[in-house]
N, C-alpha and C positions, 0 to 999 in steps of 0.2 A: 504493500500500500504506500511507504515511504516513498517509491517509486513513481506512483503513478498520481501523487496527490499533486495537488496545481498549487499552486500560489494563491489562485482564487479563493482553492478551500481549505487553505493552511490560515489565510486572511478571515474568511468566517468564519471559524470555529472562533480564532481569538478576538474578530468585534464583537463576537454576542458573549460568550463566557467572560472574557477581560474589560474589552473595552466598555461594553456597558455596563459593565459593573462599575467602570471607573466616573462614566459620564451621570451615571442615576446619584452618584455619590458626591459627584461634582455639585449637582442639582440640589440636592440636599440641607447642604449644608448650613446654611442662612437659616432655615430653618430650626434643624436638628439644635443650631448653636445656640438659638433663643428658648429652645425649652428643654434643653440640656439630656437630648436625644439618644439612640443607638442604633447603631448599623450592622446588622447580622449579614455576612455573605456566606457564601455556600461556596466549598470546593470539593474533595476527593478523595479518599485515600489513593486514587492513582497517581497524586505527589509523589508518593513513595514506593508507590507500588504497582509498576507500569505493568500494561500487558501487550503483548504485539500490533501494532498498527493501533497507536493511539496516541503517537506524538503530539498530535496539533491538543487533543482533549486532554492531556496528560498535562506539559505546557503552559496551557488556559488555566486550569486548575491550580497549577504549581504560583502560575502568575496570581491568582487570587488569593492566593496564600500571602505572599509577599508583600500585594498592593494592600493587603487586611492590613499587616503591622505597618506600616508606610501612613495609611490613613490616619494608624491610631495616633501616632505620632504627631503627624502634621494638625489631625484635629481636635486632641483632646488640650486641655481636659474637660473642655464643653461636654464633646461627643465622645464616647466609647465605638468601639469598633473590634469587632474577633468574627471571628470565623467557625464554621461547622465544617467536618471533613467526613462524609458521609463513608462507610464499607460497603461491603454488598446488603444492597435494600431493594425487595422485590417489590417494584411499585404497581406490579400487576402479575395474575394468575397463579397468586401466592400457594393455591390449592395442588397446582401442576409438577412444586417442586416437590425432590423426591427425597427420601428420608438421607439418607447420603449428602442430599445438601445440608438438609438440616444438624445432622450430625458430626459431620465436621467443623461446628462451629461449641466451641465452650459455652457457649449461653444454649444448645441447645436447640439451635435456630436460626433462619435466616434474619436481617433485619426487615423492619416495616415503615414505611413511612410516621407511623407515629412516633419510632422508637427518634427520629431525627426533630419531631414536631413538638418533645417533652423537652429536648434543649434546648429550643431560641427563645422560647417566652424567659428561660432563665436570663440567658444571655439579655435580654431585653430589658430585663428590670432592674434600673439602678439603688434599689434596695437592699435586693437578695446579690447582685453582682456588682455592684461598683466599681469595684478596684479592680477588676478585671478590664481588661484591653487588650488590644493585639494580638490576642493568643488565639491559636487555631485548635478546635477540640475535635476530636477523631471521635469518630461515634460508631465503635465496631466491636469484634469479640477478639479483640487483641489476634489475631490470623493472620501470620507474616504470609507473604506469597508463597514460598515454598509448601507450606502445609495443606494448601489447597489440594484438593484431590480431583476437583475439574477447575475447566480455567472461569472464569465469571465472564457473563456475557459482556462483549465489547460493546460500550456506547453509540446509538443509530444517529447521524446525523440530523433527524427528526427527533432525537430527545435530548439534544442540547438546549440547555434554558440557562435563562441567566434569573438568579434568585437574589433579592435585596430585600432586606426586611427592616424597614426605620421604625422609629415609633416619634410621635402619634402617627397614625395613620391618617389621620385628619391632613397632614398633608399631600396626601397623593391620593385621595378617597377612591381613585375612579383604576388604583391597584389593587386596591381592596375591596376583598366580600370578608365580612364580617365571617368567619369556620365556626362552627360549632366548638364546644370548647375543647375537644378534644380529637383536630380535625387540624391539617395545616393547609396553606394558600399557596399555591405555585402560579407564578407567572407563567402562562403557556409560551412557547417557541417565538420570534416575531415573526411575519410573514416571509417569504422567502422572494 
């Protein structure tokens, strides 16, 4: 794939995973500064833990890692800023995997999208998280690559998103639908 990928599509994967992460953050800030705000982004453990032909989304991810502590820096201590590093999280046809997936995981299990949706509301609250900044939280069952026993599905070009989570959301209302409370909000794909 390294081979055959264009410039084109080495360029979108990192506008929509990096770059707009940079620009929504850009946008932000004036805001976020006057009600002493926070900025959750979303990377991967493919920072660390790459799998064949996923340079460009490996990369993106590594770069949102980076541009997290870079923000925090530059915008605190108004704003907080850290990051989520999701593992493998079966965000559909969680019924399909087979006990082998589940079981070579110490928790027992594959991830869920909830299990990633229980850590940003933390990350979000300057009560329970304050002093926390910059910091990128792995949210997996400690599973180096080698221990995998199949390889995890490689990311479809149709499920890159970029995820930005401020608070209030009174800001950007028209990013937000209110989740249930035990329910998270993803930004869908932009159009292509």
């Amino acid at each position: 794939l390294i081979v055959r990928m264009t410039d084109d599509q080495w360029d979108r994967v990192l506008d929509i995973n990096l770059t707009a992460t940079f620009l929504l953050a850009r946008a932000a800030q004036r805001p976020l500064r006057s009600s002493k705000g926070s900025i959750v982004t979303i990377a991967s453990t493919r920072t660390q833990m790459s799998e064949p032909n996923t340079e460009s989304y490996s990369a993106s991810k590594g770069g949102i890692v980076a541009l997290t502590h870079a923000l925090a820096i530059s915008l605190g201590p108004d704003i907080r800023v850290n990051c989520v590093s999701p593992g493998w999280i079966a965000t559909s046809d969680y019924a399909r995997l087979k006990r082998k997936d589940h079981t070579q995981h110490p928790a027992g299990r594959v991830g869920k999208p909830q299990d990633i949706a229980e850590v940003v509301p933390f990350l979000l609250d300057r009560e329970k998280s304050g002093f926390v900044t910059g910091s990128n939280f792995v949210v997996d069952v400690g599973l180096p690559r080698p221990m995998l026993s199949i390889p995890l599905p490689a990311p479809s070009p149709s499920s890159f998103s970029v995820i930005l989570l401020v608070t209030p959301p009174i800001l950007f209302p028209h990013l937000f639908v209110p989740p249930p409370p035990t329910s998270s909000h993803l930004l869908p794909p932009p159009p292509p």
